[in-house]
FIMAR-9751 format. One record per residue (C-alpha): x, y, z. Coordinates in steps of 0.05 Angstrom, whole numbers, plus 32768, in hexadecimal, padded with zeros to 4 digits. Layout:
BEGIN
XYZ
...
This chain:
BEGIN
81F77DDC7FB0
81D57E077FE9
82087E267FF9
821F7E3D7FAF
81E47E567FA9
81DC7E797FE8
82277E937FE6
82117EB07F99
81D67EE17FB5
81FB7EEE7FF5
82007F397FE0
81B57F397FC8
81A07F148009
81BD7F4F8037
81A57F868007
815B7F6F800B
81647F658057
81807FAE805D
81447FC8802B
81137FAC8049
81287FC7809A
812C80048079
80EE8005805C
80CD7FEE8098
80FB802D80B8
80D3805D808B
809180498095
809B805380DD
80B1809980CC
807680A580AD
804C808D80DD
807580B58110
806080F280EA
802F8112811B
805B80F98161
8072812B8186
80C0812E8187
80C880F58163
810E80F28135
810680D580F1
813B809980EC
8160807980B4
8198803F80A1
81D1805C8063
81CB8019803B
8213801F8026
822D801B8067
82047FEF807A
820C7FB58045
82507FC48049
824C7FAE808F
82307F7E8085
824E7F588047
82977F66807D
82747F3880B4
82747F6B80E0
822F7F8180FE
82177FC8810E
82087FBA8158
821E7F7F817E
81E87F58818F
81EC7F148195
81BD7ED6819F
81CA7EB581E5
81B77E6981DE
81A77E5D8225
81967E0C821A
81AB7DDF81ED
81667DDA81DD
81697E2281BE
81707E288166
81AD7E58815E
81897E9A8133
81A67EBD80F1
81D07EF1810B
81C17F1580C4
81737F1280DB
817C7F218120
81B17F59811F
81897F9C8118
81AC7FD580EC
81CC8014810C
8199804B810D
81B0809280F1
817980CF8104
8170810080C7
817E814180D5
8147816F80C7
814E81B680A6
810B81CE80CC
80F7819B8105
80B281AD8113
809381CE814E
8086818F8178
80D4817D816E
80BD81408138
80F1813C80F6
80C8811F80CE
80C58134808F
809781128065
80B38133801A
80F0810D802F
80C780C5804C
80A680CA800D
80E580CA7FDC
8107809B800B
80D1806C800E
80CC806A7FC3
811180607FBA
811280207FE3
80E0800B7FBF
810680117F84
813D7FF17FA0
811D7FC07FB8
80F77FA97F6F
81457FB87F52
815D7F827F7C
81247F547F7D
812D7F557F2B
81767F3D7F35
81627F037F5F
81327EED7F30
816F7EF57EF3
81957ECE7F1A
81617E947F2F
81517E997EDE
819A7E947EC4
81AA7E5A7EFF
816F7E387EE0
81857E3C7E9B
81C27E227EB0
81AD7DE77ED2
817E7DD27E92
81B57DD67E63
């Protein structure tokens, strides 16, 4: 039954994992606004998801069990997206492209994707619950 269920939000499950390194990718931007020479950095969440729901990771990193001892990770968790750099129209003096306009509108629309996908979840949860009491 885990399983089912698991297998049914498989594509939800990646998305909120991609969203949510993303996000995290942004807010370091931000931060990063006043570094010197510091390049503002980003993940396309279509390529990545499509990577992703494939089985194929964006960098290959792997867990090395070096005991027996060791618990064998997620490779979902663990496996850490490719990073794209945006390309700035006007880098600033100090060589930073951050541009906090576009952190801004990016940010929010994570956010937004984010709530989007959190609202399926919750459908689902709702309609697998309705099921089961019927």
């Amino acid at each position: 039954m885990n399983d089912r269920i698991g297998e049914h939000l498989k594509v939800q499950r990646s998305a909120l994992n991609i969203l949510v390194q993303r996000q995290e990718m942004i807010a370091s931007n931000i931060a990063n606004a006043d570094t010197p020479y510091y390049k503002a950095r980003d993940i396309d969440f279509k390529e990545a998801l499509a990577n992703r729901l494939a089985g194929r990771s964006d960098q290959n990193l792997g867990l090395a069990l070096t005991s027996r001892r060791h618990i064998a990770g997620s490779a979902e968790a663990s496996t850490p997206l490719a990073t794209k750099y945006r390309n700035e129209f006007q880098p600033g003096v100090d060589g930073n492209t951050v541009n906090m306009d576009v952190e801004r509108a990016a940010f929010a629309e994570t956010a937004l994707r984010l709530e989007a996908a959190l609202t399926f979840v919750r459908g689902s949860f709702k309609d697998m619950q309705t099921a089961m009491s019927q």
